[in-house]
C-alpha positions as CSV (number, residue, x, y, z in Angstrom):
1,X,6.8,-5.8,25.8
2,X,5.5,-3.2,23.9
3,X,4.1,-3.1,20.2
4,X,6.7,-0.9,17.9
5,X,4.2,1.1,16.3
6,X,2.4,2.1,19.4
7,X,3.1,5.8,19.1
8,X,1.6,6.0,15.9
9,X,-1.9,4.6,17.2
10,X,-2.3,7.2,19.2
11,X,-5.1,9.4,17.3
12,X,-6.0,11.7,19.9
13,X,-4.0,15.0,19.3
14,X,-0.9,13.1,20.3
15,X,2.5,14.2,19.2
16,X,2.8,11.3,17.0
17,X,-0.5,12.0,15.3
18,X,0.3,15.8,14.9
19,X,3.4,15.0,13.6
20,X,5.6,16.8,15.9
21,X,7.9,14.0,16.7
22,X,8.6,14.3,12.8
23,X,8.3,11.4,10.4
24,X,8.4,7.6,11.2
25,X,12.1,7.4,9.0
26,X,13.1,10.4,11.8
27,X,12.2,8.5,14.5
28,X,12.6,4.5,14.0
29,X,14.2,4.0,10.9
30,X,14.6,0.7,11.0
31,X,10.8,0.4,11.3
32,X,10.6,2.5,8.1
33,X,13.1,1.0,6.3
34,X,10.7,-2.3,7.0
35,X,7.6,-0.8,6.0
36,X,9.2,0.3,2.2
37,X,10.3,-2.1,1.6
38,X,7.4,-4.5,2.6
39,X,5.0,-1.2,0.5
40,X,7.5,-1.2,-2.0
41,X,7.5,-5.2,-2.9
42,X,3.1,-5.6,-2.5
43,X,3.4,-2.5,-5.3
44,X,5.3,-3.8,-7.8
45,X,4.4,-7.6,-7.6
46,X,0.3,-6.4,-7.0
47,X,0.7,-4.5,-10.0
48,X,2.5,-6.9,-12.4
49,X,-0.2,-9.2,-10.7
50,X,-3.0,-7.4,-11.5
51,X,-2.6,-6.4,-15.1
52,X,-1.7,-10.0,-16.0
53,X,-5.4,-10.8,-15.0
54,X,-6.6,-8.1,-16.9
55,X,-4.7,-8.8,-19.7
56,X,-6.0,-12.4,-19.8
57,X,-9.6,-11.8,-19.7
58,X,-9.2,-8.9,-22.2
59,X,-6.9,-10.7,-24.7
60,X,-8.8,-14.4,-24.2
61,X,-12.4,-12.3,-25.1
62,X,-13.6,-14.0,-21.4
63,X,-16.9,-12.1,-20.7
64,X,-19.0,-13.9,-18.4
65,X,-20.2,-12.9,-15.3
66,X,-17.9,-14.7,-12.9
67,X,-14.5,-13.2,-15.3
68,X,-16.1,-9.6,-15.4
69,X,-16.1,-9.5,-11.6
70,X,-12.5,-10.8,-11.2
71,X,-11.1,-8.7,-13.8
72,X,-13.4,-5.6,-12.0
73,X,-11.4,-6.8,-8.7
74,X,-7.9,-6.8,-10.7
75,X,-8.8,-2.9,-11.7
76,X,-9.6,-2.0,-8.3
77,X,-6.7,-3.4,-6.7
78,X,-4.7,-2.1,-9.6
79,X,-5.1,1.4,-8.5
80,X,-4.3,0.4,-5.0
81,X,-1.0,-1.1,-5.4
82,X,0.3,1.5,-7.8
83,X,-1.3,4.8,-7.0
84,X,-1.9,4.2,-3.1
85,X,1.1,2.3,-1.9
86,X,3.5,4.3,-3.3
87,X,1.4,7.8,-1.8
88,X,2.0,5.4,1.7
89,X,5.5,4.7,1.4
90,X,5.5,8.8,0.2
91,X,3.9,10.3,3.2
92,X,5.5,8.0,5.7
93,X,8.3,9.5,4.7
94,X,7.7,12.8,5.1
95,X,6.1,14.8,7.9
């Protein structure tokens, strides 16, 4: 049996990698469709997630060391779920 997403592992001037076989959506869209909505879910609830805890420490005036590093973590994977997720789910999509 062979992994789904095998074509796309292929990073050595393959078709998938050039993107001559067009996008992932052209090709398995069921795959795709998967992936969104999987992206699409992590984005929203990550970010909700995220500025709760950064809310929290702000509004409750919690500055030690341990809450500054969690609320450091919150930021960080604040810009991940809602600037890079949605670039992923972008350029999946087109190609």
């Amino acid at each position: 049996m062979e992994f789904p997403l095998s074509g796309l592992t292929e990073m050595n001037g393959s078709a998938a990698a050039t993107g001559k076989e067009g996008s992932l959506y052209g090709r398995q869209p069921g795959i795709a469709a998967l992936y969104v909505v999987v992206l699409g879910v992590a984005a929203v609830v990550g970010t909700l997630g995220n500025l709760v805890v950064i809310l929290t420490v702000v509004m409750k005036h919690l500055y030690d060391v341990g809450r500054a590093f969690i609320a450091n973590l919150a930021s960080s994977d604040l810009i991940v779920t809602s600037v890079v997720n949605p670039l992923a789910i972008a350029g999946m999509s087109t190609a």
